[in-house]
C-alpha positions as CSV (number, residue, x, y, z in Angstrom):
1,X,0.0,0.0,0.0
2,X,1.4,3.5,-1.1
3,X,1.2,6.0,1.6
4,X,0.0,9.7,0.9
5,X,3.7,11.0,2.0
6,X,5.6,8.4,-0.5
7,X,3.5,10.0,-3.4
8,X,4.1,13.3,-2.0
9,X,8.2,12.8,-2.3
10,X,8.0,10.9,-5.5
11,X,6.0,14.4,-7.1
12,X,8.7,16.4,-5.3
13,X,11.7,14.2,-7.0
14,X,9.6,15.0,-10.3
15,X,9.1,18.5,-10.3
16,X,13.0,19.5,-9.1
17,X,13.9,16.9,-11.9
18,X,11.5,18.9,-14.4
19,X,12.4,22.5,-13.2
20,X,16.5,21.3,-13.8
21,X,15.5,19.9,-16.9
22,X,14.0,23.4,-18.5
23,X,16.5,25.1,-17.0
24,X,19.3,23.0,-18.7
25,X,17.6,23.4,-21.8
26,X,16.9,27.0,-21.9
27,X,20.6,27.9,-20.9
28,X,21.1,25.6,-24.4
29,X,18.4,27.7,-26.7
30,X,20.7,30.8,-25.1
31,X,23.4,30.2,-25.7
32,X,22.9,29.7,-29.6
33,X,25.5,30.5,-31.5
34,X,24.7,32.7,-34.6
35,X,25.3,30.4,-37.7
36,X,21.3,30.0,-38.3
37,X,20.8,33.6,-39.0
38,X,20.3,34.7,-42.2
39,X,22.8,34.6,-44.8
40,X,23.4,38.0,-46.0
41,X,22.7,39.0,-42.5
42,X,24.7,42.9,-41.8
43,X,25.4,41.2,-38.1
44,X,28.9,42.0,-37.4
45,X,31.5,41.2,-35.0
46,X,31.5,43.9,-32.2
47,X,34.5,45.6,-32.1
48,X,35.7,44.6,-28.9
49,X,38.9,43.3,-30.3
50,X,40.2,46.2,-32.3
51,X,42.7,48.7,-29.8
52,X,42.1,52.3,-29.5
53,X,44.4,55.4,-29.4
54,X,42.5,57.2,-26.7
55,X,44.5,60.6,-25.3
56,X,48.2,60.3,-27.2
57,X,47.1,59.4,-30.7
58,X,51.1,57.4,-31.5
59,X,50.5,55.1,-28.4
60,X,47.7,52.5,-29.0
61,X,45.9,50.9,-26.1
62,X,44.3,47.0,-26.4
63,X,40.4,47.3,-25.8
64,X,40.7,45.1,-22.5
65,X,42.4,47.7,-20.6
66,X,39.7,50.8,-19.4
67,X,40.7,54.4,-18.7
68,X,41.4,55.3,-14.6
69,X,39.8,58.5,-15.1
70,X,40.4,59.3,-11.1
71,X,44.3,58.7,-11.7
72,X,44.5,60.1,-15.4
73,X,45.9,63.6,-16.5
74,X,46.5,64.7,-20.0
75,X,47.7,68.2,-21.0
76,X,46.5,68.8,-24.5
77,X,47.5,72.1,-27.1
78,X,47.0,71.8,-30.4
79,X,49.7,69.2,-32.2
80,X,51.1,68.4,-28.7
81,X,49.7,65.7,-25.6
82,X,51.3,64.9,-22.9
83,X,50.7,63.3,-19.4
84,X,49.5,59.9,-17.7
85,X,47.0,57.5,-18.6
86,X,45.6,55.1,-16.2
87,X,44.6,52.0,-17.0
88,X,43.0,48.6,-15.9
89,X,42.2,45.3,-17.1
90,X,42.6,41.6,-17.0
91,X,45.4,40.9,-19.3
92,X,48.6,38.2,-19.3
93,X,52.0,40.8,-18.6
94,X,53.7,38.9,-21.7
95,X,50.8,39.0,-23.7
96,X,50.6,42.9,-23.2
97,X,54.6,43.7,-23.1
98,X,54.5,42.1,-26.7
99,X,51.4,44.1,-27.9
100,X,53.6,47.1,-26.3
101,X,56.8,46.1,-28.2
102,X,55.0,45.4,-31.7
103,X,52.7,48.4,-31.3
104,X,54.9,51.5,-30.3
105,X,57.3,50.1,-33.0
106,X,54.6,50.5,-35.5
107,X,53.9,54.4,-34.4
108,X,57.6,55.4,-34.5
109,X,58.5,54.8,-31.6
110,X,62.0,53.3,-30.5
111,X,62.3,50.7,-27.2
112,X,65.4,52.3,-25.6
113,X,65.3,50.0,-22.2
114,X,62.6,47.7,-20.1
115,X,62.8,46.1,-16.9
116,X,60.6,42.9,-16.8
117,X,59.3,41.7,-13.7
118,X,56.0,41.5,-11.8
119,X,56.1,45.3,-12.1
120,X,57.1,45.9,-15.9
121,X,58.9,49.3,-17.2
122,X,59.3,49.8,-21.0
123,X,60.8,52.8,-22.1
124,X,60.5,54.8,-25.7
125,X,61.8,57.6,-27.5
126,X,60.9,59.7,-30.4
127,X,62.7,62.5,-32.0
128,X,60.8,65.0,-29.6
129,X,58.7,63.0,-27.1
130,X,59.5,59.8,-24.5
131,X,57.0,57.3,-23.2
132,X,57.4,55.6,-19.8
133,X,55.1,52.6,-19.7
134,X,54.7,51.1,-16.2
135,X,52.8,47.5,-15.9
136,X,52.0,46.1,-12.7
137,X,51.0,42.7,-12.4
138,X,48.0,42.2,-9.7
139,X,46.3,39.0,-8.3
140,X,42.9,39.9,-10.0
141,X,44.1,42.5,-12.6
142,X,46.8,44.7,-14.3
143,X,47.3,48.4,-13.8
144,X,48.9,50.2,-16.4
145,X,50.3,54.0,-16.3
146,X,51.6,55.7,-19.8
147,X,53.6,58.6,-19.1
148,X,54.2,60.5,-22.4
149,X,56.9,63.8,-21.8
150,X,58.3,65.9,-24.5
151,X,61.8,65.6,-24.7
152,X,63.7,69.0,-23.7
153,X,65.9,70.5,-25.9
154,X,69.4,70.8,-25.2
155,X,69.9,74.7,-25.2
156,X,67.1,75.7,-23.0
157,X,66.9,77.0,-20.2
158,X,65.1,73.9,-17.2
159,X,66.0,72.7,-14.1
160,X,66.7,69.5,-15.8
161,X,70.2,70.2,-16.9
């Protein structure tokens, strides 16, 4: 004989089973990729994986690092930046000291010395500017300051001489 309670447990055991079951399949009708849209279809790729020159236009930035806008400043005239950038991001240091390397050498700019370590310092030069690049390595993400300074000429008058 089937008691009340047994029935009871047995529709409990059947509706969890039921609920898991929809929500394993509607995580799968989510997560569709989309190769059964139309062809012809003007869907692109976002551009999530294209870098951006944000503040200095001749130093280029990978899209998974975001501004510091609390530890930025930029001093801008017309033909002339200069300044830090903050940034922060979850990237891999050698990943990002290669993008560095391959990138600045594209805009012109020569890698006079780096230091590589858990805190990373590349250094470049132009004709009239230098760029300090300082990666630090964190548990959870990496911070990133680019310091872009003209470069002072040498018959001036500074307290740099």
């Amino acid at each position: 004989m089937i008691t009340i309670n047994k029935i009871k447990s047995v529709f409990k055991h059947l509706l969890i089973l039921a609920i898991i079951s929809f929500l394993i399949s509607g995580c799968a009708v989510l997560s569709k990729d989309d190769k059964n849209s139309a062809p012809g279809s003007t869907f692109q790729k976002e551009k999530k994986d294209v870098p951006i020159y944000y503040d200095f236009g001749d130093v280029i930035i990978p899209n998974e690092l975001k501004i510091d806008r609390d530890s930025s400043f930029v001093y801008k005239a017309p033909g002339f930046s200069a300044g830090v950038l903050a940034l922060k991001g979850r990237v891999e240091l050698g990943s990002l000291c290669n993008f560095f390397e391959d990138n600045m050498a594209k805009d012109n700019w020569k890698l006079v010395s780096a230091f590589k370590s858990p805190r990373t310092v590349m250094l470049f030069q132009k004709q009239n500017r230098w760029c300090i690049i300082n990666i630090t390595d964190g548990d959870f993400s990496t911070d990133v300051e680019i310091w872009v300074a003209p470069s002072i000429a040498e018959g001036g008058s500074g307290l740099l001489k």
